[in-house]
C-alpha positions as CSV (number, residue, x, y, z in Angstrom):
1,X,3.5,19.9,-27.9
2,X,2.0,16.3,-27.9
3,X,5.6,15.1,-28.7
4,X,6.9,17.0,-26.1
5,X,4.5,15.6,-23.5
6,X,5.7,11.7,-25.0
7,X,9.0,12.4,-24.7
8,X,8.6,13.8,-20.9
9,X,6.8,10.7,-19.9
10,X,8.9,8.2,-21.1
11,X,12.3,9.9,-19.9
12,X,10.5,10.1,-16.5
13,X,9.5,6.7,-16.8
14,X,12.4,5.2,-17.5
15,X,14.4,6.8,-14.7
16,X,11.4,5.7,-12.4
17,X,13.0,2.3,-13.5
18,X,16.8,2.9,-13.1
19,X,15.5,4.0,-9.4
20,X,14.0,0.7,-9.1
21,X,16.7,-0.9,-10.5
22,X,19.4,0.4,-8.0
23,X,17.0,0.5,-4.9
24,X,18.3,-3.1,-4.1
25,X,22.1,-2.0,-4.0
26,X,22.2,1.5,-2.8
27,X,19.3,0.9,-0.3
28,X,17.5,4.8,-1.5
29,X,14.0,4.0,-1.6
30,X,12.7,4.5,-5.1
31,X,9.9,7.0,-3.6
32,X,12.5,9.6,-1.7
33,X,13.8,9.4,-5.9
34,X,10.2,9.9,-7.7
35,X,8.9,12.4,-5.6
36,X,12.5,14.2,-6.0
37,X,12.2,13.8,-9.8
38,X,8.8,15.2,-9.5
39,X,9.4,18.1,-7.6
40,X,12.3,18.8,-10.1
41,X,10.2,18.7,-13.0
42,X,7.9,21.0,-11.2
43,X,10.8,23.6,-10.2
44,X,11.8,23.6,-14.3
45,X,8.4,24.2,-15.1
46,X,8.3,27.1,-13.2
47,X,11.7,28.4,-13.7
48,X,10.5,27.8,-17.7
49,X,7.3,29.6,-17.7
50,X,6.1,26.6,-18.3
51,X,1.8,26.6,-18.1
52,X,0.2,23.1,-17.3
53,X,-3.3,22.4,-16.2
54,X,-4.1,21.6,-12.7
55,X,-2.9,17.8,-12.1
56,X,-4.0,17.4,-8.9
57,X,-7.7,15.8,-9.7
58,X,-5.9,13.2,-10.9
59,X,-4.0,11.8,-8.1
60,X,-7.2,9.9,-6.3
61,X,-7.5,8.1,-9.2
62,X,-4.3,6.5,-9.8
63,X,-3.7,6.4,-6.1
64,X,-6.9,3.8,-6.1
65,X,-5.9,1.8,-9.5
66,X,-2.0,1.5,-7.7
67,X,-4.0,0.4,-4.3
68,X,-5.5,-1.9,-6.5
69,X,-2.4,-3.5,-8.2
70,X,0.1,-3.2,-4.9
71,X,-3.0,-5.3,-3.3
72,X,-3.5,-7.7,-6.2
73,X,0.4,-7.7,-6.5
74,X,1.3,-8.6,-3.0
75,X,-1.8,-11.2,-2.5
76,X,-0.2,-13.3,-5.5
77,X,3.0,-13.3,-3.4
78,X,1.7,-14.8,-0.4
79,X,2.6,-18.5,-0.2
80,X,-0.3,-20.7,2.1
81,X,1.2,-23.3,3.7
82,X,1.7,-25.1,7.1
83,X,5.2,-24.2,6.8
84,X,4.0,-20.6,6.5
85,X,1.6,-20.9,9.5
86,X,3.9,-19.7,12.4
87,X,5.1,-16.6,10.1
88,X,1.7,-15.7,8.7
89,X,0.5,-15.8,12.3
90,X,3.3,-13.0,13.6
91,X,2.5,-11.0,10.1
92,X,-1.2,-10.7,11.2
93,X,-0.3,-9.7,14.7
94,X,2.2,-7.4,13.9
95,X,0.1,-5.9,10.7
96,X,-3.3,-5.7,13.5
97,X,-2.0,-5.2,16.7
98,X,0.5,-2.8,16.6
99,X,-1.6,-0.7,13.8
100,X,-4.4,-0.1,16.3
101,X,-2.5,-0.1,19.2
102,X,-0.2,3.5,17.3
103,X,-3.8,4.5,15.9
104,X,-5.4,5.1,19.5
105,X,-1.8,6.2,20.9
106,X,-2.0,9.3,18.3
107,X,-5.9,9.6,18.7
108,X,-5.6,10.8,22.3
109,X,-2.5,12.2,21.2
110,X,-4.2,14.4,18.8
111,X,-7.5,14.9,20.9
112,X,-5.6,16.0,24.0
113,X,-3.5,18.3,22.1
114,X,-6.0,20.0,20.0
115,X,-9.2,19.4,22.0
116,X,-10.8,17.4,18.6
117,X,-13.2,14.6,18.4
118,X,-12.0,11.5,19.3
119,X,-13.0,9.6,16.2
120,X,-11.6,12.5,13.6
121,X,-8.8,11.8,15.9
122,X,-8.3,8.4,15.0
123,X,-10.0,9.0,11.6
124,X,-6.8,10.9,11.0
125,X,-4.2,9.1,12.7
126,X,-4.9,5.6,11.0
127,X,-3.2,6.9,7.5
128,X,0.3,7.5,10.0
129,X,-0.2,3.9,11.0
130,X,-0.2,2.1,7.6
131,X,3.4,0.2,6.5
132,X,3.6,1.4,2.8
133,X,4.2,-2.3,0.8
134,X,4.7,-0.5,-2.7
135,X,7.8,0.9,-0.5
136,X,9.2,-2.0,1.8
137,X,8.7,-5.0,-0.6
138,X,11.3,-3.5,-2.9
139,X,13.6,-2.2,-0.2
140,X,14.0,-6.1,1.6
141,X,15.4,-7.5,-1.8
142,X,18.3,-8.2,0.1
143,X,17.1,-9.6,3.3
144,X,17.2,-13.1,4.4
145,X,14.2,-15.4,3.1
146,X,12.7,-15.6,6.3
147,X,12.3,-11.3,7.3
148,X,11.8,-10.6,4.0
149,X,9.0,-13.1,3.7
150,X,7.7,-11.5,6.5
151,X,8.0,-7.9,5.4
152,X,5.5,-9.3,2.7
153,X,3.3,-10.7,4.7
154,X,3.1,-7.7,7.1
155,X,3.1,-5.1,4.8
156,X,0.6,-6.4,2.3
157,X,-1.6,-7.3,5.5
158,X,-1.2,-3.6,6.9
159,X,-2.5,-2.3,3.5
160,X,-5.5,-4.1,3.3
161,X,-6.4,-4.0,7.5
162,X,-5.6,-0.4,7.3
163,X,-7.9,0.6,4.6
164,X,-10.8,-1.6,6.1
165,X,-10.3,0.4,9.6
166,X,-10.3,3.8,7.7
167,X,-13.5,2.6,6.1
168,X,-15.6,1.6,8.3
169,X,-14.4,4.4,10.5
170,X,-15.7,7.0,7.7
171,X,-18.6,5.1,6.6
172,X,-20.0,5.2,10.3
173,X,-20.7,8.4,12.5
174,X,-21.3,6.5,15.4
175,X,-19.8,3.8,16.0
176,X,-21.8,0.7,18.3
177,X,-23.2,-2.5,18.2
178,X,-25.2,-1.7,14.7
179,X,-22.5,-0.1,13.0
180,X,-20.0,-3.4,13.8
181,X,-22.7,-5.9,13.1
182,X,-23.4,-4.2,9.8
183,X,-19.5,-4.1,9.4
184,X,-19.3,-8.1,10.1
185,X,-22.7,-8.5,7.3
186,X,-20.2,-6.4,4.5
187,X,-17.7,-9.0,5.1
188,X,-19.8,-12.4,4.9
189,X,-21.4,-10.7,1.5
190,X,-17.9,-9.4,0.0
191,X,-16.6,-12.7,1.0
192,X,-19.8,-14.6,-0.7
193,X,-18.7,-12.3,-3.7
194,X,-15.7,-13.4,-3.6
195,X,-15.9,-16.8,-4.2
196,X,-18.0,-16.2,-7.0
197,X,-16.1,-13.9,-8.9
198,X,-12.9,-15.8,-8.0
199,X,-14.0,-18.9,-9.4
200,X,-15.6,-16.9,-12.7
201,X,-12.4,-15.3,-12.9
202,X,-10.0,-18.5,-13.2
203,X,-12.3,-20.2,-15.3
204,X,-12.1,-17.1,-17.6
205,X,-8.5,-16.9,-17.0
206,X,-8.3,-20.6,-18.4
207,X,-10.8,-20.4,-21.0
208,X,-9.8,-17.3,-22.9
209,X,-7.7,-18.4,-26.2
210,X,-8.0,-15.0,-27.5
211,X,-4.1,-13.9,-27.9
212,X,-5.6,-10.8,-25.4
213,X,-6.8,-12.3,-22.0
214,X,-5.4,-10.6,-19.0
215,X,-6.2,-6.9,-19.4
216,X,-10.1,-8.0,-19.7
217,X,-9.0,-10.1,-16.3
218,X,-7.5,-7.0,-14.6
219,X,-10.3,-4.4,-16.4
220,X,-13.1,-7.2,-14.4
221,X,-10.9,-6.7,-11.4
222,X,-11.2,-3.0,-11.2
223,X,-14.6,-3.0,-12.0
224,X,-15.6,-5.4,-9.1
225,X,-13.7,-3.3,-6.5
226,X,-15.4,0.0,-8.3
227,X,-18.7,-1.5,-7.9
228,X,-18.2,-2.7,-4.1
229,X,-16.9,0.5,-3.2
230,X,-20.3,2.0,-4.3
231,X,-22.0,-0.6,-1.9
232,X,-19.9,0.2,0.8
233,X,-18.2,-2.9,0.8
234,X,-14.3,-4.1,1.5
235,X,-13.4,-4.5,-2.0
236,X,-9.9,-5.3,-1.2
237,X,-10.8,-8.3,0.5
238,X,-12.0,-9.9,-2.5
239,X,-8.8,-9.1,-4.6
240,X,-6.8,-10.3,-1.4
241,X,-8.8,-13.6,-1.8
242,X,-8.8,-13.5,-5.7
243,X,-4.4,-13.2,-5.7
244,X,-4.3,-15.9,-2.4
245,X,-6.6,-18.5,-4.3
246,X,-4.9,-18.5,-7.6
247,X,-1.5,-18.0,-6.4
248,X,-2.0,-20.7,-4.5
249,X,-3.3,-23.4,-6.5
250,X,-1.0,-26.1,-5.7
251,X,-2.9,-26.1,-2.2
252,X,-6.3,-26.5,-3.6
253,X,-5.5,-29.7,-5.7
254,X,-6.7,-31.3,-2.7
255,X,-10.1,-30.5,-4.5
256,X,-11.6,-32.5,-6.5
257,X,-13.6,-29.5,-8.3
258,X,-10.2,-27.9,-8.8
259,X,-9.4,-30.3,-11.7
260,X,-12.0,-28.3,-14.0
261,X,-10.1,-25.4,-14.4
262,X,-6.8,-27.6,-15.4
263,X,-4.6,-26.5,-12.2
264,X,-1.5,-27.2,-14.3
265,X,-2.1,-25.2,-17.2
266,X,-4.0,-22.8,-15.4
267,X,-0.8,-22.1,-12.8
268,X,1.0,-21.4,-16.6
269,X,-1.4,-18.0,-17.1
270,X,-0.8,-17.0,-13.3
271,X,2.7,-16.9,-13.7
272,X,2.2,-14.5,-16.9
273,X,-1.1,-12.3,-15.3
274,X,1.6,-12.1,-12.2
275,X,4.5,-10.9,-13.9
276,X,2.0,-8.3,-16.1
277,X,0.3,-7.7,-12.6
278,X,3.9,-6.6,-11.2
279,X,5.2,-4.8,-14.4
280,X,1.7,-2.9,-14.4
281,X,1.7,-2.1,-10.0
282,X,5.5,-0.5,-11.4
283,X,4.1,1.8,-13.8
284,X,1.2,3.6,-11.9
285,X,3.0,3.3,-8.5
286,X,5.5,5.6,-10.6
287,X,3.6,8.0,-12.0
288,X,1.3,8.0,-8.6
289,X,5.0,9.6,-7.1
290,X,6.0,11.4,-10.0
291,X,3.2,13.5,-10.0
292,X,2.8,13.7,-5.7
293,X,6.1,14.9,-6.0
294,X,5.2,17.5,-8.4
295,X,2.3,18.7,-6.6
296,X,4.5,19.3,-3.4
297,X,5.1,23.0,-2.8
298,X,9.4,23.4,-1.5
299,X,7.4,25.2,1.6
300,X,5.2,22.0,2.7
301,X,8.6,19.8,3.1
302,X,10.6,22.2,4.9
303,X,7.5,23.8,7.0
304,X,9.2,23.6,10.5
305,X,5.4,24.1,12.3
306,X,5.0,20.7,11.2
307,X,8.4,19.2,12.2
308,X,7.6,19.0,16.2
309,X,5.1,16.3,15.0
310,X,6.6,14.9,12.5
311,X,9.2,13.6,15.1
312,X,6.6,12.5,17.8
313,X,4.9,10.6,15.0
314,X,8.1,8.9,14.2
315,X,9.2,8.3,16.7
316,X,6.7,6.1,18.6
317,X,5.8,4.5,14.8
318,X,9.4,2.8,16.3
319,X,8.8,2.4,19.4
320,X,5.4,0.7,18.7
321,X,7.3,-1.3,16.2
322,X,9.9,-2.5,18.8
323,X,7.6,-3.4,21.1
324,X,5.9,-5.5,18.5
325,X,9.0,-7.5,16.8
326,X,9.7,-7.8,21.0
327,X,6.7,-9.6,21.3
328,X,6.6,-11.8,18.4
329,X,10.2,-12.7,18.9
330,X,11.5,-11.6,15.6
331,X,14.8,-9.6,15.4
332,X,15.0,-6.1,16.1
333,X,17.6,-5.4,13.3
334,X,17.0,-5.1,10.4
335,X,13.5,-5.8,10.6
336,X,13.1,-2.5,13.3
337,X,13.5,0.0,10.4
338,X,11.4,-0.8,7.6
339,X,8.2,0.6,8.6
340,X,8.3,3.3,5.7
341,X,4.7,5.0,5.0
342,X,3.7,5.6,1.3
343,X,0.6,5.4,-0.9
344,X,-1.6,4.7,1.5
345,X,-1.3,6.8,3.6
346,X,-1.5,9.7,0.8
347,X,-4.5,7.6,-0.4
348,X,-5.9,7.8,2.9
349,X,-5.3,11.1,3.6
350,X,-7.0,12.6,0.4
351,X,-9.8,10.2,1.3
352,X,-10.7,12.5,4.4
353,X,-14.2,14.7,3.7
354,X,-13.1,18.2,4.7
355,X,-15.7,18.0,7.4
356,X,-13.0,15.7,9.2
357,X,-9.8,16.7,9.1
358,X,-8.2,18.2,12.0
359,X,-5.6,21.0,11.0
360,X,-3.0,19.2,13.0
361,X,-2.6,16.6,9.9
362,X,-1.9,18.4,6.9
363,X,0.1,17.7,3.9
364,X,2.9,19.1,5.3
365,X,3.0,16.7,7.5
366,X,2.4,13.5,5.4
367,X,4.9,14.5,3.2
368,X,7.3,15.1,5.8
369,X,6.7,11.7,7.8
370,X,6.7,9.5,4.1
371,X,10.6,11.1,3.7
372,X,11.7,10.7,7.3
373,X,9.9,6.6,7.7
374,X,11.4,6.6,3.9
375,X,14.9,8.2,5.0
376,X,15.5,6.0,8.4
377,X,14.7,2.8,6.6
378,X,17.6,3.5,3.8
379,X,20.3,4.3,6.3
380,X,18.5,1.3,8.9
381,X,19.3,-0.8,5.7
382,X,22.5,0.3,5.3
383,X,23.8,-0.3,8.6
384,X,22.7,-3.5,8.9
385,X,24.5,-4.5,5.6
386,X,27.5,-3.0,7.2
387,X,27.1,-5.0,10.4
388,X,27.2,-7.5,8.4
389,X,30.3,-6.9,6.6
């Protein structure tokens, strides 16, 4: 049996890989693929009489470690520099703006539809309203240097301000003046944090001679963010500032202090913790799909009392989004379809106490939103390339 189970995972895993291999050329997002592959499994399973234990527990879990990775993934990505001011100014607009602008759209959407509480409203529409960077970073391989840039930018910037929001949206039952001052405190101490850690970190990152140094880097990581999370603070703002500082160290030789950690050969480890960083995101964003996809039931997909909202949903995520490239003068194609929701918003979505959900947003409808975001951004993709042609 245990062979068995070996043998599963790494055939699963390494067509996870071919998917992300031919995402770039064919334009299919990977997670349409992994969830696909999932469900499969779970349909022979089935069909084989197969008994397994319940799986679902599980998904929280890796959904947090591959929030913590896609983060710590797509922070080391982001270049800082004046050359990147103008674009790193339309990213946090677009990330922000539009975001909360769709969020309060579906809120009274939601609270005028189905008479609920304004803030379970908005509680529940802020997972809708989060671009999925574990799917649109891969998908823009292609792209001109300048909108896929962006895409990074935005994407990675929609993960983190999305999962602040949803925070301090569930953390508070009434929002006012104390809750948003208490808010801005959690930020000044997580960014005090921050700097400490940071700079602890890339000295250890230096330091370490032992031939094992950056799974005790990424083990600290985790453990920060775990041990924020219990204070209630934005752990993801100190791995956003962890990945910008030392994936931007050419920028802080300006520094005299800098010189202690030996920016030269300390830019050396980045470049490996990076490229272990990405290779590791790959892994648990997989499995994360794999098993999401085979905890979907064939009923939840095709539900058609969902469908109506799946296509209001959708349709003004695009609307909001043309709106938005409209008003930070970026091109509408291709940039207008590659909005795609993902981990976060399951992540999001499982984070909801039952107390607060509304029945309106179910997992029926997640699902069926991930695959049509997912679906319009492959053939978006495609077209353009054609257009191109």
């Amino acid at each position: 049996m245990a062979v068995t189970v070996i043998i599963t995972f790494c055939v699963l895993l390494l067509i996870a890989y071919v998917f992300d291999l031919t995402s770039s050329k064919t334009k299919v997002p990977s997670v349409i693929l992994l969830l696909l592959l999932g469900w499969s499994v779970r349909q022979l399973t089935t069909f084989f009489d197969i008994q397994l234990p319940d799986l679902s527990p599980a998904l929280p879990g890796l959904g947090t470690i591959g929030l913590i990775l896609i983060v710590l993934e797509g922070s080391l990505e982001l270049e800082l520099n004046k050359s990147r001011y103008v674009l790193i100014r339309k990213s946090i607009f677009s990330a922000l703006i539009s975001m909360i602008a769709l969020a309060f759209f579906l809120a009274f959407a939601f609270q005028h539809y189905g008479n609920f509480g304004f803030k379970d409203s908005l509680t529940n529409a802020i997972p809708f309203c989060v671009i999925s960077s574990a799917i649109a970073i891969p998908s823009v391989r292609n792209l001109s240097s300048v909108n896929k840039e962006f895409v990074i930018y935005e994407s990675s910037l929609s993960d983190i301000s999305g999962v602040l929001i949803f925070n301090f949206l569930v953390l508070n039952e009434i929002i006012d003046r104390f809750s948003i001052g208490n808010f801005a405190l959690q930020l000044i101490i997580i960014t005090a944090v921050s700097f400490v850690a940071t700079i602890g970190l890339s000295f250890l990152l230096s330091k370490i001679e032992h031939h094992i140094k950056f799974v005790p880097i990424i083990l600290l990581i985790v453990l920060i963010y775990a041990v924020s999370e219990i204070y209630h603070l934005p752990g993801l703002i100190f791995i956003l500032l962890f990945g910008l500082s030392i994936g931007n160290l050419d920028e802080l030789k300006r520094f005299k202090w800098i010189e202690k950690f030996k920016p030269e050969e300390l830019n050396r480890e980045v470049i490996k913790f990076r490229e272990l960083t990405i290779e590791g995101t790959f892994l648990v964003r997989a499995l994360f799909f794999l098993l999401f996809g085979y905890l979907i039931e064939t009923g939840e997909v095709l539900n058609a009392e969902t469908l109506r909202w799946t296509l209001f949903i959708v349709f003004f995520i695009f609307v909001f989004r043309a709106v938005q490239l409209k008003l930070s003068r970026l091109p509408l194609l291709p940039l207008l379809f590659v909005a795609p929701r993902g981990l976060i918003t399951i992540l999001l979505f499982l984070s909801i106490e039952p107390a607060h959900t509304i029945s309106i947003v179910n997992k029926s409808l997640i699902i069926q939103v991930i695959v049509l975001t997912s679906l319009l951004m492959m053939f978006g993709l495609m077209a353009s390339r054609s257009k191109k042609k």
